[in-house]
C-alpha distance (Angstrom), angle and dihedral (degrees) to the residues before:
residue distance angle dihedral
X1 . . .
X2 3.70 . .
X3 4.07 130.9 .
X4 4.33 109.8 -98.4
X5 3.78 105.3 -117.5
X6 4.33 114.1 -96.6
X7 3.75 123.8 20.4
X8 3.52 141.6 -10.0
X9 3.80 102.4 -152.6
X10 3.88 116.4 -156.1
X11 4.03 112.4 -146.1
X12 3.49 97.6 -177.2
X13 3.77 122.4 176.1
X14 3.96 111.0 -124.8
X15 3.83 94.0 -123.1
X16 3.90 83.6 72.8
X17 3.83 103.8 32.4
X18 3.99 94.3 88.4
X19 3.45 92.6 50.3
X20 3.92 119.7 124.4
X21 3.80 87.4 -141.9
X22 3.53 102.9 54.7
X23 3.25 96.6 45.2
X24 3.58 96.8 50.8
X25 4.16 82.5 48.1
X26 3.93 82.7 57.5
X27 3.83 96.4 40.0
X28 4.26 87.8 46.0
X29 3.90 94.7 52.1
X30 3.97 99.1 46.4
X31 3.12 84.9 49.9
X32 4.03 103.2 51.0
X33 4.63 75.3 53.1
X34 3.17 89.0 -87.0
X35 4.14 120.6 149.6
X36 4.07 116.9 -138.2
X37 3.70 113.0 158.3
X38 4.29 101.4 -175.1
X39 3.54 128.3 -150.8
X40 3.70 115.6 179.8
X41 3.69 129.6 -147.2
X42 3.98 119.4 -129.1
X43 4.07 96.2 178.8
X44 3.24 150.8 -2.6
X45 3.52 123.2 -49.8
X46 4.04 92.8 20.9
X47 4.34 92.2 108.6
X48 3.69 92.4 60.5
X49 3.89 91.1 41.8
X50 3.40 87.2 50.6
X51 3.67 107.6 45.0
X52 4.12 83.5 51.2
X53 3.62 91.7 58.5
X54 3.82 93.1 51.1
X55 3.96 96.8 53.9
X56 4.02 81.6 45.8
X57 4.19 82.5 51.5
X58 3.83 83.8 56.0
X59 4.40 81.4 -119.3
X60 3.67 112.5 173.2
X61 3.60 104.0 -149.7
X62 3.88 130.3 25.4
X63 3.82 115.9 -157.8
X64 4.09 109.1 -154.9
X65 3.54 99.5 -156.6
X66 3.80 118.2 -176.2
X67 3.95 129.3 49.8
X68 3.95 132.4 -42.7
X69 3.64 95.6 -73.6
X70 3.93 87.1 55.9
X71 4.03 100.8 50.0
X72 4.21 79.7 46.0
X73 3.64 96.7 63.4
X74 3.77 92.2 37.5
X75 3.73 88.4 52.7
X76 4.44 85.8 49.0
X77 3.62 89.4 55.9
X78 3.78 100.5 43.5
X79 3.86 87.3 49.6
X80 3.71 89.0 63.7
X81 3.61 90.0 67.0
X82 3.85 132.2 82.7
X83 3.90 116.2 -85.5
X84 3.68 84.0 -113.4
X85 3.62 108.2 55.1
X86 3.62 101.6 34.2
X87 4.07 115.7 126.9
X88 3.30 123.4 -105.9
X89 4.04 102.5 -105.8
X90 4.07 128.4 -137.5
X91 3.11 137.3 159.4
X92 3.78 136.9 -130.4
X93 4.06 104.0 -172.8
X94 3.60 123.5 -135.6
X95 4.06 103.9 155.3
X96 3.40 148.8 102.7
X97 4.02 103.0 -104.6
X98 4.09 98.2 11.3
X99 3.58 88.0 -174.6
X100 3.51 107.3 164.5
X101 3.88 90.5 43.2
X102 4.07 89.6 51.4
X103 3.75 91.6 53.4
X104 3.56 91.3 44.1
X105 3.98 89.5 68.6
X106 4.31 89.8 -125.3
X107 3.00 115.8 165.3
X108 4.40 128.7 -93.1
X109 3.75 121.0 -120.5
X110 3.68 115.8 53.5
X111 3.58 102.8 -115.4
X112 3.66 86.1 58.2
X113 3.38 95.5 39.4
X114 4.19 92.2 55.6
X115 4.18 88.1 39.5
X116 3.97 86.0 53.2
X117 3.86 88.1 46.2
X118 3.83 91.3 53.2
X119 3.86 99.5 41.4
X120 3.79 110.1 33.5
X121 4.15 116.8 95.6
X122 3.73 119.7 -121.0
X123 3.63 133.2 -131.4
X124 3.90 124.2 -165.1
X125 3.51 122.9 -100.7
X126 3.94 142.3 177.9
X127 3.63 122.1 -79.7
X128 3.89 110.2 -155.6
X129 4.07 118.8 -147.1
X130 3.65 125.9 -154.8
X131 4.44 114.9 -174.4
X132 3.43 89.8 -44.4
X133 3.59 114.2 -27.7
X134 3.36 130.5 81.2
X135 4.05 131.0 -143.1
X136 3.95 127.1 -161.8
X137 4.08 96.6 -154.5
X138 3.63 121.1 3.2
X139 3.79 148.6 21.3
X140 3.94 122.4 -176.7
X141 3.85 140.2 -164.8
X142 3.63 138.2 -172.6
X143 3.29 119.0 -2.5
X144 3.80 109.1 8.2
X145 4.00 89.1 46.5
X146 3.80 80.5 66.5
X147 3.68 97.5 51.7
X148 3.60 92.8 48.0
X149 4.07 99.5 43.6
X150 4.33 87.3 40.3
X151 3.95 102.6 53.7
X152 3.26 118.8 96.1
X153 3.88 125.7 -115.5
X154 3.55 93.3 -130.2
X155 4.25 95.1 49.3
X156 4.01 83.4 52.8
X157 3.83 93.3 51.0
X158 3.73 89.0 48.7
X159 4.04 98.8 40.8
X160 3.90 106.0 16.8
X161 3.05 111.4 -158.2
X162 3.63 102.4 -3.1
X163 3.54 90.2 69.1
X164 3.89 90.9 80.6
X165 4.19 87.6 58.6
X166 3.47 89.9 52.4
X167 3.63 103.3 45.8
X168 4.06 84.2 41.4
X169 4.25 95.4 52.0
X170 4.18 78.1 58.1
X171 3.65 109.6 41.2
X172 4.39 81.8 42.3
X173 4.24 88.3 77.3
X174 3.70 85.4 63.2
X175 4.02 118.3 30.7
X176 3.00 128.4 164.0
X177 4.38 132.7 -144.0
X178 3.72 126.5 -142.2
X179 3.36 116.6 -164.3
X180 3.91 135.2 -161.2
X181 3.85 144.1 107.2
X182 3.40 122.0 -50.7
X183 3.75 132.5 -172.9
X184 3.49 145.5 -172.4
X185 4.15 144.1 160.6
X186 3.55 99.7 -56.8
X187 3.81 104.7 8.7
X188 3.48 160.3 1.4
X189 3.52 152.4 -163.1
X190 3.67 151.1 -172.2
X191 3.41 108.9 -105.3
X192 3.89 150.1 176.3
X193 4.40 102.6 -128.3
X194 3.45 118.5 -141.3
X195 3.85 100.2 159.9
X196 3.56 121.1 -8.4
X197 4.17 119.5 -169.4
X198 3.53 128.6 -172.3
X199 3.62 119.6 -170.3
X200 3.31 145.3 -157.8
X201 3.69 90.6 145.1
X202 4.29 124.3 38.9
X203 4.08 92.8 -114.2
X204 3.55 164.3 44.0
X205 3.60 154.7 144.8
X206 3.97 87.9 64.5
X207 3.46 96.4 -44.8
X208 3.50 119.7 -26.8
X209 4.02 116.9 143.5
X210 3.43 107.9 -134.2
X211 3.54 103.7 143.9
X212 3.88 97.4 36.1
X213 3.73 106.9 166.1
X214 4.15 94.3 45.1
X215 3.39 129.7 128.4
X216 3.50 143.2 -174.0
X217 3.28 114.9 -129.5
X218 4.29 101.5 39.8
X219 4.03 98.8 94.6
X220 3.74 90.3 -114.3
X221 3.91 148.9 89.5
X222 3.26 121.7 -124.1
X223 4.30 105.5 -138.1
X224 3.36 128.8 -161.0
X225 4.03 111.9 -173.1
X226 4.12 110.6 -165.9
X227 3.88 105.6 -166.0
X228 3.41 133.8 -167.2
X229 4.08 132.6 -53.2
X230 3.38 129.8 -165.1
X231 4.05 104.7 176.9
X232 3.83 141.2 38.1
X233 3.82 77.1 -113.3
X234 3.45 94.2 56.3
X235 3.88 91.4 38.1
X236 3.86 89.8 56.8
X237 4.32 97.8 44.1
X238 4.26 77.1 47.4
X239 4.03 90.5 56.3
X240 4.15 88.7 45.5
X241 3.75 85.9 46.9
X242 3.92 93.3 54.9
X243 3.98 94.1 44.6
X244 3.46 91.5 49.5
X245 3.95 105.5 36.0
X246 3.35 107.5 -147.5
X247 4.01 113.1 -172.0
X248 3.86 90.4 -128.3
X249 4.27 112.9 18.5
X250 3.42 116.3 162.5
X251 3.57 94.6 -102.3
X252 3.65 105.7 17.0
X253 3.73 132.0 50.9
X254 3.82 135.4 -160.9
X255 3.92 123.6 -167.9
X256 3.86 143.8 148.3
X257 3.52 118.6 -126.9
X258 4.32 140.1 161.9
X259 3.46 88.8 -142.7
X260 3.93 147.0 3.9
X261 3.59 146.0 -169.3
X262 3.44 150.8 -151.3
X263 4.03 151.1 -171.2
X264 3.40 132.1 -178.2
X265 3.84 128.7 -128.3
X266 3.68 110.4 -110.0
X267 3.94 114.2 -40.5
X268 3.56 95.9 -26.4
X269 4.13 115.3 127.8
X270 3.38 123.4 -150.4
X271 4.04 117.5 -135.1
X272 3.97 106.8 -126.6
X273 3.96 126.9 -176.4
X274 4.08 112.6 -161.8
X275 4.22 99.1 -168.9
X276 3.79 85.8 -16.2
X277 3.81 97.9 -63.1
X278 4.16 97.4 122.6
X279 4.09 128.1 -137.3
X280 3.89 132.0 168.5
X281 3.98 117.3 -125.2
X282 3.17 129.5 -177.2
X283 3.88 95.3 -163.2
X284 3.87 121.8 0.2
X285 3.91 132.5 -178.5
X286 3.84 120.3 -149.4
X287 3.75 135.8 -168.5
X288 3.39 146.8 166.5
X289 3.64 116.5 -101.9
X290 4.35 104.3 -159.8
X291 3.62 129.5 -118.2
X292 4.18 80.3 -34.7
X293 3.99 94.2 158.8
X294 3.86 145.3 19.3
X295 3.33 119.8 -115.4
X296 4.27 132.7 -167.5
X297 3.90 108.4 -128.6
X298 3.87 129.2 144.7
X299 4.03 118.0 -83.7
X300 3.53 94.7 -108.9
X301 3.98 98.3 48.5
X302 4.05 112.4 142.6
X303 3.56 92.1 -152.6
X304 3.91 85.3 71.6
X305 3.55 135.3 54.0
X306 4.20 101.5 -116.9
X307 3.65 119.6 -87.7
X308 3.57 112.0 -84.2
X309 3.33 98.2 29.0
């Protein structure tokens, strides 16, 4: 593997910058002749400031290093840029969940995971938009929205990613629908959400495959629609459905689409994570943005077709 020409640039959220790791990681890959120029975040907002100012700098690759909500806004402020003189995005991950970075196959260990960041190539892959943000891996609806926007920060620290299960086992005794109209390329319905998962990426919520067979660089989501149940029966034949995802169950759904929308009955608003970082819509329109950004994985990633291809 060899170094991309120009600067690394470090975004690193300020939770981690005091960390003895991560500065050793930092410390570890100047020294190996490695570049990293940090710049570390103090609140929100500061990632996508940053990763503005480093296309502006003419920087050729922008390392997002923190958790999903980090690589989101870096991902919102490279976005704003020309096709042509956006970064080069990787990730170094220093979250709870690190989703996208777990699919990804990089690398444990955070020297290795900022090495990896520095060395691996890039390919280009699709950057979805929602209104007027755009996500890198995942948007959900419903049910897993709530998980995500109701556990607490400190139950993630302690449990990772099993935090989400455990907040989701509770808030299950008590879900709640949300219905409205929902459309995509060839179809649509009007329909009672239970979880709703848009993906550009296979998973989310600290590790749960909802989208399995998505990839990033096709032009399309991958959807899976979870409807209503009223019965154990009908909780059990929904379970079946989801390990077996057929395209149209009885209570589950599972289509490809370059875009979809959505409108709420009455005043009713929908709770939405984009990367994890949660919003209420009332109506939202998504689509597929292609092969809008490069981003560092391994050469044998299956979220990607191979290099060269």
């Amino acid at each position: 593997m060899t170094q991309p020409s120009g600067t690394n640039r470090l975004i690193l959220n300020g939770q981690a910058a005091q960390a003895p790791e991560v500065r050793s990681a930092v410390y570890s890959c100047r020294r190996g002749g490695l570049d990293v120029d940090v710049r570390v975040t103090w609140e929100s907002g500061d990632a996508q400031r940053q990763a503005l100012q480093a296309g502006h700098d003419g920087v050729k690759r922008v390392i997002a290093g923190g958790g999903d909500g980090t690589v989101h806004e870096v991902v919102n402020g490279l976005m704003q840029l020309p096709r042509d003189k956006r970064p080069e995005l990787a990730i170094m991950p220093l979250g709870s969940a690190n989703d996208l970075a777990r699919s990804l196959g990089l690398p444990p260990g955070q020297a290795a995971a900022l090495d990896a960041a520095c060395r691996l190539p890039s390919r280009w892959i699709d950057i979805p938009r929602m209104n007027d943000h755009y996500f890198i891996n995942m948007a959900t609806g419903g049910f897993g929205a709530e998980i995500t926007t109701s556990t607490p920060k400190g139950l993630k620290r302690l449990m990772g990613g099993g935090a989400y299960s455990v907040v989701g086992a509770l808030k299950a005794w008590r879900y709640k629908l949300y219905p409205g109209h929902l459309a995509w390329d060839g179809g649509e319905s009007h329909t009672e959400i239970f979880l709703l998962a848009i993906g550009n990426g296979v998973q989310a919520g600290g590790g749960q495959q909802l989208t399995p067979a998505a990839r990033l660089d096709d032009g399309l989501f991958d959807v899976m629609l979870v409807r209503d149940f009223k019965s154990l029966h009908q909780l059990r034949a929904m379970m079946q459905e989801l390990r077996t995802r057929p395209y149209h169950g009885l209570h589950v759904d599972a289509f490809r689409s370059a875009w979809l929308r959505f409108e709420a009955d009455g005043d009713a608003w929908l709770p939405l994570t984009l990367d994890g970082e949660s919003c209420y819509q009332r109506c939202f329109e998504a689509e597929v943005t292609p092969l809008a950004l490069r981003l560092v994985m391994p050469d044998r990633c299956r979220l990607a077709a191979p290099l060269g291809e």
